[in-house]
Jmol script that loads the backbone (N, CA, C; Angstrom):
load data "model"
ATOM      1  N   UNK A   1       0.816  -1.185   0.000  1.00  0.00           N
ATOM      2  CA  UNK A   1       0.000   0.000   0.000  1.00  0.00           C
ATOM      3  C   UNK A   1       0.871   1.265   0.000  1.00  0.00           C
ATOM      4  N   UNK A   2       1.502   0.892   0.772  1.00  0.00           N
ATOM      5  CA  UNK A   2       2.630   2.282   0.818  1.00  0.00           C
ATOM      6  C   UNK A   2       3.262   2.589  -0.370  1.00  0.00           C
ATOM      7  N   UNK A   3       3.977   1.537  -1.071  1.00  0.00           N
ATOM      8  CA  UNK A   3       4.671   2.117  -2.577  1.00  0.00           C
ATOM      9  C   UNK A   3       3.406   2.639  -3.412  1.00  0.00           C
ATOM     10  N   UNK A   4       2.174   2.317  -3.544  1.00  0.00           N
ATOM     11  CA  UNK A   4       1.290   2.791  -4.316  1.00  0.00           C
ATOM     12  C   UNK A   4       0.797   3.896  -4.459  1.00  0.00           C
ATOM     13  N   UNK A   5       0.869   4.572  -3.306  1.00  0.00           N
ATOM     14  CA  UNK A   5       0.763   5.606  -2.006  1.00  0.00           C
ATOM     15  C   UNK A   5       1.712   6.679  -2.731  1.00  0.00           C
ATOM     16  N   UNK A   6       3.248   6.012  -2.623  1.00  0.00           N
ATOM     17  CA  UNK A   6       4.499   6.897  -3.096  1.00  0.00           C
ATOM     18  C   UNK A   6       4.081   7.329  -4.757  1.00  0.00           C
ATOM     19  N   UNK A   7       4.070   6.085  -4.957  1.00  0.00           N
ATOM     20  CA  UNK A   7       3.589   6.320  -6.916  1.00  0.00           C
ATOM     21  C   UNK A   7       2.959   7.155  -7.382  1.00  0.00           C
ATOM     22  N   UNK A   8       1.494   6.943  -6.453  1.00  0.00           N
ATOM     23  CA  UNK A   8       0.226   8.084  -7.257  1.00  0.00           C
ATOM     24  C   UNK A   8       0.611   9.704  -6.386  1.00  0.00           C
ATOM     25  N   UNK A   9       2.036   9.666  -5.335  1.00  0.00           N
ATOM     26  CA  UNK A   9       1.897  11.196  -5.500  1.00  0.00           C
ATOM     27  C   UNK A   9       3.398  11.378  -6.158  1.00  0.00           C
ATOM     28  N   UNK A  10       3.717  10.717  -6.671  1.00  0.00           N
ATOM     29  CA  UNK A  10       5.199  10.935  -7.216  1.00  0.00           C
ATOM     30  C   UNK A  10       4.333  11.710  -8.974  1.00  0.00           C
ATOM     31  N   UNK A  11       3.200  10.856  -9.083  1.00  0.00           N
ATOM     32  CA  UNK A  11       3.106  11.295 -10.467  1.00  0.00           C
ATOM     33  C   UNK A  11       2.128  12.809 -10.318  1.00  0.00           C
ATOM     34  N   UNK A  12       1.453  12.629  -9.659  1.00  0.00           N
ATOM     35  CA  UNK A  12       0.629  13.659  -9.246  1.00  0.00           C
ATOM     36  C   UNK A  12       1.828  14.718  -9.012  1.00  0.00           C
ATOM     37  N   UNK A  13       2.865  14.758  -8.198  1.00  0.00           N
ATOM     38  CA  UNK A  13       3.915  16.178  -8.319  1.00  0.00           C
ATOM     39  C   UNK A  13       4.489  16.096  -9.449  1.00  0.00           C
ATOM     40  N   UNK A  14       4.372  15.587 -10.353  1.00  0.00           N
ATOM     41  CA  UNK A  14       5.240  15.733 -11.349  1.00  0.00           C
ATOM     42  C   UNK A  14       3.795  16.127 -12.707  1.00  0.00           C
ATOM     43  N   UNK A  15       2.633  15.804 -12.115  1.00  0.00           N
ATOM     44  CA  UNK A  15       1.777  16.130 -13.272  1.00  0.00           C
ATOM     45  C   UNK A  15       1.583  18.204 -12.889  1.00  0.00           C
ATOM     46  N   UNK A  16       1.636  18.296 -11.523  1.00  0.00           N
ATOM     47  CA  UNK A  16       1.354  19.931 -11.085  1.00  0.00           C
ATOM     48  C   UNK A  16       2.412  20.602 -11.365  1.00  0.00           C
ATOM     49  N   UNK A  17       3.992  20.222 -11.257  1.00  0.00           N
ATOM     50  CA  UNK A  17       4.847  20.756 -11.967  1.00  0.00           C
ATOM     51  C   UNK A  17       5.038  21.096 -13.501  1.00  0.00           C
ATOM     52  N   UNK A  18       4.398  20.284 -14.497  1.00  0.00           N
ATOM     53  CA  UNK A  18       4.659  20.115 -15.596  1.00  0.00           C
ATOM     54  C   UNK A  18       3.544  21.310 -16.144  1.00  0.00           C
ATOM     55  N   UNK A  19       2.532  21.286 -15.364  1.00  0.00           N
ATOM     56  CA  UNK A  19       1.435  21.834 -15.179  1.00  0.00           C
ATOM     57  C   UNK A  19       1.682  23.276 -15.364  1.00  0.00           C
ATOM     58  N   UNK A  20       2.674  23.930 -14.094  1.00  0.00           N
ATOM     59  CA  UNK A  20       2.978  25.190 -13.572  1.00  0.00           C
ATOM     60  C   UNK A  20       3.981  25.859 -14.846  1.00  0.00           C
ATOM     61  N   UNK A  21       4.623  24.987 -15.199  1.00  0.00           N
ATOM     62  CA  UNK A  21       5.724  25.290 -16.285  1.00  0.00           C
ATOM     63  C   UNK A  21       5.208  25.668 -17.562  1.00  0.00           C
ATOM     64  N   UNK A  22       4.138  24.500 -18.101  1.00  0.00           N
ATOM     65  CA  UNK A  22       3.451  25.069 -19.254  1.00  0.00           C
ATOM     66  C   UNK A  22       2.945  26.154 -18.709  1.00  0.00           C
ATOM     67  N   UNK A  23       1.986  26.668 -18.406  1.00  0.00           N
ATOM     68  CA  UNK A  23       1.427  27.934 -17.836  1.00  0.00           C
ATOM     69  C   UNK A  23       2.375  28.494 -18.212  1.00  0.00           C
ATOM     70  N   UNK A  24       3.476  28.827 -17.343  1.00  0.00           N
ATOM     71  CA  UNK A  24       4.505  29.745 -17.134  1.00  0.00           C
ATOM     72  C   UNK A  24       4.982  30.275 -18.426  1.00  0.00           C
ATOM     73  N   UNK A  25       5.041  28.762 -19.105  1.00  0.00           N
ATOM     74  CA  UNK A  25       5.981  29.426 -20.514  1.00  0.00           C
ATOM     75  C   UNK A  25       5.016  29.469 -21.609  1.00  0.00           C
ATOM     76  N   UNK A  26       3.493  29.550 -21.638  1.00  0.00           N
ATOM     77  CA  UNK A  26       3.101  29.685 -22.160  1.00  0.00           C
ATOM     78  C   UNK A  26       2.854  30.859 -23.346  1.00  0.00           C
ATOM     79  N   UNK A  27       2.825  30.855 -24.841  1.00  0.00           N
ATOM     80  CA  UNK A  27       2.740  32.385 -25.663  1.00  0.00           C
ATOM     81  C   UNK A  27       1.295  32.095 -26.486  1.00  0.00           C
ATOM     82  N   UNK A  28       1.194  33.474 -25.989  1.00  0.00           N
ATOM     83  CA  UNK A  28      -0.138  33.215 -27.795  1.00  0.00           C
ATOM     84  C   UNK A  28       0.292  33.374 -29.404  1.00  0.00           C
ATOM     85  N   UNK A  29       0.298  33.357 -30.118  1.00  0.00           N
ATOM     86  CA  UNK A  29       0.606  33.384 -31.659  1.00  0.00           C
ATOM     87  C   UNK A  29       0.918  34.424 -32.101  1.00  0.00           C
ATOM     88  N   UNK A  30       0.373  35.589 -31.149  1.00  0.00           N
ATOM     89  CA  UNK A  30       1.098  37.069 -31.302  1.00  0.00           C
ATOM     90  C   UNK A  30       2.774  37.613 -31.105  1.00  0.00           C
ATOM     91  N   UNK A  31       2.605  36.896 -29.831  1.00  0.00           N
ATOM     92  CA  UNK A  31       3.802  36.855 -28.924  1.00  0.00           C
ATOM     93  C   UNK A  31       4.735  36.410 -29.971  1.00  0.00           C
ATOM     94  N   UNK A  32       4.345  35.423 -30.164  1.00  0.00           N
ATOM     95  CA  UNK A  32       5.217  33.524 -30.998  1.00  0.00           C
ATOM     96  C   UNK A  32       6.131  34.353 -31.886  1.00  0.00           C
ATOM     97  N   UNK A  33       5.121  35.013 -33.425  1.00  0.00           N
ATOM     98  CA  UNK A  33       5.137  35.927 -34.302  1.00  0.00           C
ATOM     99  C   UNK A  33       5.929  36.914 -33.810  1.00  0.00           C
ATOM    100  N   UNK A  34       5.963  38.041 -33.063  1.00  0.00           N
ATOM    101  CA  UNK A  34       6.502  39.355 -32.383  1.00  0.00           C
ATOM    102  C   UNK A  34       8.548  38.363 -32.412  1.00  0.00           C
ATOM    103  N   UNK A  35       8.047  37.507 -31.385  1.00  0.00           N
ATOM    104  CA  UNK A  35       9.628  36.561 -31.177  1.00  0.00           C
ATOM    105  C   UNK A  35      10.623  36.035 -32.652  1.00  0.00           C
ATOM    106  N   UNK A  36       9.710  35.407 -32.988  1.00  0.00           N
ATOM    107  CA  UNK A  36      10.331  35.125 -34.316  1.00  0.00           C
ATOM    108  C   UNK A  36      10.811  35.954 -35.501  1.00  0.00           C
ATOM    109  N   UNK A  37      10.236  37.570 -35.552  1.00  0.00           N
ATOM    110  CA  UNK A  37      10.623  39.082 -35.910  1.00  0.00           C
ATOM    111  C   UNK A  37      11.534  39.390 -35.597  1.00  0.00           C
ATOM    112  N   UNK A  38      11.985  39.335 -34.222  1.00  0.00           N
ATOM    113  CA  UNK A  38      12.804  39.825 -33.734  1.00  0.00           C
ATOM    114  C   UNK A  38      14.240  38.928 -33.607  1.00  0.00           C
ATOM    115  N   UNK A  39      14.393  37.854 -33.650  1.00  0.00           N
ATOM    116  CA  UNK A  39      15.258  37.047 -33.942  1.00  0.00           C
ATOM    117  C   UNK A  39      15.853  36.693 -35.307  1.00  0.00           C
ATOM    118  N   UNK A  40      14.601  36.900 -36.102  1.00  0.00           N
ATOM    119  CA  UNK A  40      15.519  37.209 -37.498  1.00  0.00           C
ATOM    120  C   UNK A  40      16.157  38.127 -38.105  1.00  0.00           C
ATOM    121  N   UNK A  41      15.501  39.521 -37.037  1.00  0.00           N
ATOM    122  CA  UNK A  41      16.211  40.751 -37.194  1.00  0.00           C
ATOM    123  C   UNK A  41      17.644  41.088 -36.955  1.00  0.00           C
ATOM    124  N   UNK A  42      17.504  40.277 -35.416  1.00  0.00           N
ATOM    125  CA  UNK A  42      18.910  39.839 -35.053  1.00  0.00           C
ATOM    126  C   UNK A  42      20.143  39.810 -35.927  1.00  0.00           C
ATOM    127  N   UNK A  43      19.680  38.505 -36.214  1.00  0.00           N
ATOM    128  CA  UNK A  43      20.220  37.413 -37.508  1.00  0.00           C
ATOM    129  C   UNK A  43      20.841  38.367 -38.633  1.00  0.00           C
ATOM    130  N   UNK A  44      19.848  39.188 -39.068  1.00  0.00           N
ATOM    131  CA  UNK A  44      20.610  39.836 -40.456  1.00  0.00           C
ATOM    132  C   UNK A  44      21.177  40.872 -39.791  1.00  0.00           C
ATOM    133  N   UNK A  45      21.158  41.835 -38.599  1.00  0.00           N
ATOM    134  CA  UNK A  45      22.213  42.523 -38.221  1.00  0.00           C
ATOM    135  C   UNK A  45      23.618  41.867 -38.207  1.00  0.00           C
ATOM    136  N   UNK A  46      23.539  40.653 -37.808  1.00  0.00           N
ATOM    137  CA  UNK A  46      25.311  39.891 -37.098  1.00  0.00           C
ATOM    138  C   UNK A  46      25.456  39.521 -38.330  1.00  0.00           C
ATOM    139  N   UNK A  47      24.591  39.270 -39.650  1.00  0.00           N
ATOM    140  CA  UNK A  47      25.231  39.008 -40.737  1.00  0.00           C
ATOM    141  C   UNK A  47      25.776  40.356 -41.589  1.00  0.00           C
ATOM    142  N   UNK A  48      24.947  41.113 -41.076  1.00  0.00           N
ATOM    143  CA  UNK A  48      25.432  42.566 -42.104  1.00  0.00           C
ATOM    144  C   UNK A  48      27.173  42.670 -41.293  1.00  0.00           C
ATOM    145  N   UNK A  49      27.165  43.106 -39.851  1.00  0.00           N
ATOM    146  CA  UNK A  49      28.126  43.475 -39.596  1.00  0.00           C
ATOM    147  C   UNK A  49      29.459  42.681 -39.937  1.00  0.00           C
ATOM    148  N   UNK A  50      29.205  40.999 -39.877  1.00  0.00           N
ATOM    149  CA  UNK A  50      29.911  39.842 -40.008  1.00  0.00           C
ATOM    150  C   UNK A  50      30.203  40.178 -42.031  1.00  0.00           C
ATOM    151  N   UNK A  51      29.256  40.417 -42.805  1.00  0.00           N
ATOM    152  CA  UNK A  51      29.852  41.009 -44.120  1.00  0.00           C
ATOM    153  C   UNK A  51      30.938  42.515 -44.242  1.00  0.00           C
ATOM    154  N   UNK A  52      30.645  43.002 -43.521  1.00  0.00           N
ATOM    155  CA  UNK A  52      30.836  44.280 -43.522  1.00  0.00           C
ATOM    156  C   UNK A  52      32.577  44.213 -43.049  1.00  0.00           C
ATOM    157  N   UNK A  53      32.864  43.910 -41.985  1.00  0.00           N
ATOM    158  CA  UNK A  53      34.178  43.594 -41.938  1.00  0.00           C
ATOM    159  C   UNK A  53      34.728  44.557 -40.185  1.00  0.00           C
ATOM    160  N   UNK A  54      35.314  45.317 -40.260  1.00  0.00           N
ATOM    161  CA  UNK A  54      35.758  45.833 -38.644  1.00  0.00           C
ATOM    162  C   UNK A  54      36.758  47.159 -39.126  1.00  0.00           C
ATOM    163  N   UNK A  55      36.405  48.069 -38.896  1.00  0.00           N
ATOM    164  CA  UNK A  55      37.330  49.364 -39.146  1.00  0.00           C
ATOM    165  C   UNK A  55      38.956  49.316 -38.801  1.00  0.00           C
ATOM    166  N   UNK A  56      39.942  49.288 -39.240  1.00  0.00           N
ATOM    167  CA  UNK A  56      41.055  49.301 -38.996  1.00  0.00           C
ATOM    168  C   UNK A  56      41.725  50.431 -38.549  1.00  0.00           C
ATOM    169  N   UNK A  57      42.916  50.584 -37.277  1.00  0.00           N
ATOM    170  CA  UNK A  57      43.000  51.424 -37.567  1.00  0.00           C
ATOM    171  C   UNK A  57      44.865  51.556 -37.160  1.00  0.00           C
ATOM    172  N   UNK A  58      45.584  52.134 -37.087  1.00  0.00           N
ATOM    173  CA  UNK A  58      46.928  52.688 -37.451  1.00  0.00           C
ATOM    174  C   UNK A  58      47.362  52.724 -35.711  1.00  0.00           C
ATOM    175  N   UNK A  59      48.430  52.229 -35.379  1.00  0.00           N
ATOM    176  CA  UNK A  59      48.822  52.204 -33.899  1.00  0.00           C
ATOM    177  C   UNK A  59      49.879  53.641 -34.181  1.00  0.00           C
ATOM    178  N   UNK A  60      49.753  54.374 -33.145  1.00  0.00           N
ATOM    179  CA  UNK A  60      50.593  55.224 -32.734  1.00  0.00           C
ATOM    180  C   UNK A  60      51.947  55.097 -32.642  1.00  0.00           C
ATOM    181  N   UNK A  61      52.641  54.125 -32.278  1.00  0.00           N
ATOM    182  CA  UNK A  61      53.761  53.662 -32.201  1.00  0.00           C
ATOM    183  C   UNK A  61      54.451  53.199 -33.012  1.00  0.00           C
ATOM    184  N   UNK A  62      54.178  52.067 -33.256  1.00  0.00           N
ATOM    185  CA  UNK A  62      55.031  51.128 -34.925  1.00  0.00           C
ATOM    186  C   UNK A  62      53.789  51.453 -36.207  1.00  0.00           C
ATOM    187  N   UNK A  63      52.969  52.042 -35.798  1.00  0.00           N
ATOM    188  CA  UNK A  63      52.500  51.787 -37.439  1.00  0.00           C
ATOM    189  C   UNK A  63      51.733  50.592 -37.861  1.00  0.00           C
ATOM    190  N   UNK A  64      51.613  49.574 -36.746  1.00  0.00           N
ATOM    191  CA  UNK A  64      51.003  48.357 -37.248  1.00  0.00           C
ATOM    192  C   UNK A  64      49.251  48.706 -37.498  1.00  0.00           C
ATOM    193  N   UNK A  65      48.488  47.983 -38.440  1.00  0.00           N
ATOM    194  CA  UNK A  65      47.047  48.199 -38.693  1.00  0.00           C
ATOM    195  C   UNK A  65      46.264  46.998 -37.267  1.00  0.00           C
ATOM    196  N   UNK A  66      45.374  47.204 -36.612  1.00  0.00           N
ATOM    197  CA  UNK A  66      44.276  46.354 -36.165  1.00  0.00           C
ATOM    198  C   UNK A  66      43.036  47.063 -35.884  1.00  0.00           C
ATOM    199  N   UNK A  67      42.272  45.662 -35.756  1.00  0.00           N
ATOM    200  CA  UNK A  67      40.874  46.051 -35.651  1.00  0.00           C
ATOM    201  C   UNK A  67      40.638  47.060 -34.854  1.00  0.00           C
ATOM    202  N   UNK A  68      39.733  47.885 -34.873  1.00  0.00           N
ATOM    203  CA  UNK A  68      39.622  49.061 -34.016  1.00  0.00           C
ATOM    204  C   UNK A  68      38.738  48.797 -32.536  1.00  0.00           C
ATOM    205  N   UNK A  69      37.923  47.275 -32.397  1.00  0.00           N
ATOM    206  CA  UNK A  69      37.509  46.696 -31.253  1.00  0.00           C
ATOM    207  C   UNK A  69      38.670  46.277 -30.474  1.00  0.00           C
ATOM    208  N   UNK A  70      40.235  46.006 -31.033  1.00  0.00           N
ATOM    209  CA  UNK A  70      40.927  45.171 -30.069  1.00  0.00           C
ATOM    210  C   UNK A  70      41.935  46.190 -29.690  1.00  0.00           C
ATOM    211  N   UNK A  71      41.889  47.725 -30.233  1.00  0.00           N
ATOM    212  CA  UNK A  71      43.016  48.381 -30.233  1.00  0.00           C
ATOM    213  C   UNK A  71      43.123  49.076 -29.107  1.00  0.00           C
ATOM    214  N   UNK A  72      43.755  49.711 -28.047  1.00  0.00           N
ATOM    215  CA  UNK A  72      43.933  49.934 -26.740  1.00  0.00           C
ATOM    216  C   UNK A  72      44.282  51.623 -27.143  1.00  0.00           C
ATOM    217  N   UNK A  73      43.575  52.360 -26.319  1.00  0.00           N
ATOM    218  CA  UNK A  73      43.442  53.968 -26.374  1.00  0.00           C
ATOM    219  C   UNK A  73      44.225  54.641 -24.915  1.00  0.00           C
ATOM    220  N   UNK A  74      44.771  55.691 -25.544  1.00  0.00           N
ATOM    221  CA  UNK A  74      45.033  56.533 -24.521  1.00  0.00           C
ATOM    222  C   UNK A  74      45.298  58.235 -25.271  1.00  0.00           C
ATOM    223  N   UNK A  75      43.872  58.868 -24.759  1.00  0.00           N
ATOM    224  CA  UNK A  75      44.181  59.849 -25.209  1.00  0.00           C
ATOM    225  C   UNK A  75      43.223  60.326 -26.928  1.00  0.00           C
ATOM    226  N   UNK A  76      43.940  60.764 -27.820  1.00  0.00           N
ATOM    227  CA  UNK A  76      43.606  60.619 -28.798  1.00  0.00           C
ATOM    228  C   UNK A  76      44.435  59.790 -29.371  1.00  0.00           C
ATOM    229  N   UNK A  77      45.320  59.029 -28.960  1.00  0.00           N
ATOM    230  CA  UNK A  77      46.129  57.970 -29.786  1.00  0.00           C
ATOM    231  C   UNK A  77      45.562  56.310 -29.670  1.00  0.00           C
ATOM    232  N   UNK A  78      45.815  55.716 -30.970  1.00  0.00           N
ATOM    233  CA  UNK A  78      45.754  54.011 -30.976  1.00  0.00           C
ATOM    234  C   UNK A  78      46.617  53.913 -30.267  1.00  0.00           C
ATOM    235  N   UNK A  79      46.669  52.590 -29.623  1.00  0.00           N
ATOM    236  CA  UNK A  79      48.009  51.530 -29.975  1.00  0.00           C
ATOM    237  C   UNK A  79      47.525  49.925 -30.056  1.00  0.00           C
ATOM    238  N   UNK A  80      48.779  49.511 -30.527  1.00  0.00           N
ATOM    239  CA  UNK A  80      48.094  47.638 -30.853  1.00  0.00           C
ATOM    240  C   UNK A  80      48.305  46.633 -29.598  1.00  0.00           C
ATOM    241  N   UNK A  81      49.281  47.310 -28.880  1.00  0.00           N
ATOM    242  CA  UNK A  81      49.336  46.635 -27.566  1.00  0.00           C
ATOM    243  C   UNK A  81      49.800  47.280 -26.742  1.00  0.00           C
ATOM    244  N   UNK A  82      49.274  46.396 -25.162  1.00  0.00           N
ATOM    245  CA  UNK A  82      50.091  47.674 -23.952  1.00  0.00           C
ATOM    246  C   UNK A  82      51.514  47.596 -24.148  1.00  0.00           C
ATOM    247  N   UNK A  83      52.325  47.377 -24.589  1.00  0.00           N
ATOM    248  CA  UNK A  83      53.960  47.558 -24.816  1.00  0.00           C
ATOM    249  C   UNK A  83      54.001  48.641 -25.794  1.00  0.00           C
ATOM    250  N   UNK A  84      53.089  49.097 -26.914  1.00  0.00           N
ATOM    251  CA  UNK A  84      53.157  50.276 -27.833  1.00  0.00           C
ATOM    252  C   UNK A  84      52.735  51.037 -26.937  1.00  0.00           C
ATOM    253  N   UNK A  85      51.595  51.061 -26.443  1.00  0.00           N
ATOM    254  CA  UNK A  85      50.780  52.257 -25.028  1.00  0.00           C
ATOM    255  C   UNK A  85      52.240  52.759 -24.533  1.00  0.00           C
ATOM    256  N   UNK A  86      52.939  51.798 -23.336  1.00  0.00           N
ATOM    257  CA  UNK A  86      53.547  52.103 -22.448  1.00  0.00           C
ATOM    258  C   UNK A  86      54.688  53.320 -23.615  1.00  0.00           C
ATOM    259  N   UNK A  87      55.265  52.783 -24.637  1.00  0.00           N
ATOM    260  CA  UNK A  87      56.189  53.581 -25.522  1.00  0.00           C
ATOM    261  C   UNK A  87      55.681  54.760 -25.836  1.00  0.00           C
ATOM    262  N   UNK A  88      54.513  54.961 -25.695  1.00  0.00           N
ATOM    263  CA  UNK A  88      53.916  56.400 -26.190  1.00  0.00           C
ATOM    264  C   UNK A  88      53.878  56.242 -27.862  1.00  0.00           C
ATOM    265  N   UNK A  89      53.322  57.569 -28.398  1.00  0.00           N
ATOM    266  CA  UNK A  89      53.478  58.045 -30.102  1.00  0.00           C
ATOM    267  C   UNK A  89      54.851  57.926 -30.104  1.00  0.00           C
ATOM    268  N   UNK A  90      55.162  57.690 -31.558  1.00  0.00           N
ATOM    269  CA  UNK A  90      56.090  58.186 -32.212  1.00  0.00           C
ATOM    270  C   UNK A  90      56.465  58.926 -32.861  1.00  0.00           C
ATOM    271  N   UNK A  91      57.376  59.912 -33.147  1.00  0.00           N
ATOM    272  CA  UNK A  91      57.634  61.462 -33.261  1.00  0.00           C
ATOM    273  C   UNK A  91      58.017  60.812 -34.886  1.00  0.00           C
ATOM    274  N   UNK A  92      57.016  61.331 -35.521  1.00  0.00           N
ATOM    275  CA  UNK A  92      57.793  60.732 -37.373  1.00  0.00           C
ATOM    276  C   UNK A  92      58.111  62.495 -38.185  1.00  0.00           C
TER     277      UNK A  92
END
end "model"
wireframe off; spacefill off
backbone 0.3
color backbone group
């Protein structure tokens, strides 16, 4: 009697959980639609930028070119790494 006992509430918490979750994550077709807009919008932004390429730009120091996301600032000057930073511009 007792394991039967365990069974019918083992499934019973697991039928009110499953229960609470759908609810929870439930969308209407508006929502669904609105989500799926917006994720493809996504999508062709990271592809435009991913075509598009990354601005380059000129280190202060040696002259080397990198991306302008990885390049380290001080001031109004690039540089390509903290060892160009620490050297300062170069007087050309």
């Amino acid at each position: 009697m007792g394991r039967i006992l365990f069974f019918v509430l083992l499934a019973l918490g697991i039928a009110v959980a499953w229960s609470l979750s759908r609810r929870r994550n439930k969308l209407d077709n508006r929502e669904r639609l609105e989500l799926e807009l917006l994720r493809r919008e996504r999508r062709r932004d990271e592809e435009r930028r991913a075509a598009a390429g990354e601005q380059m730009v000129r280190c202060a120091h040696c002259g080397v070119y990198v991306p302008a996301g990885d390049a380290l600032r001080r001031g109004e000057h690039v540089y390509c790494s903290p060892k160009c930073r620490d050297a300062g511009p170069r007087e050309r």
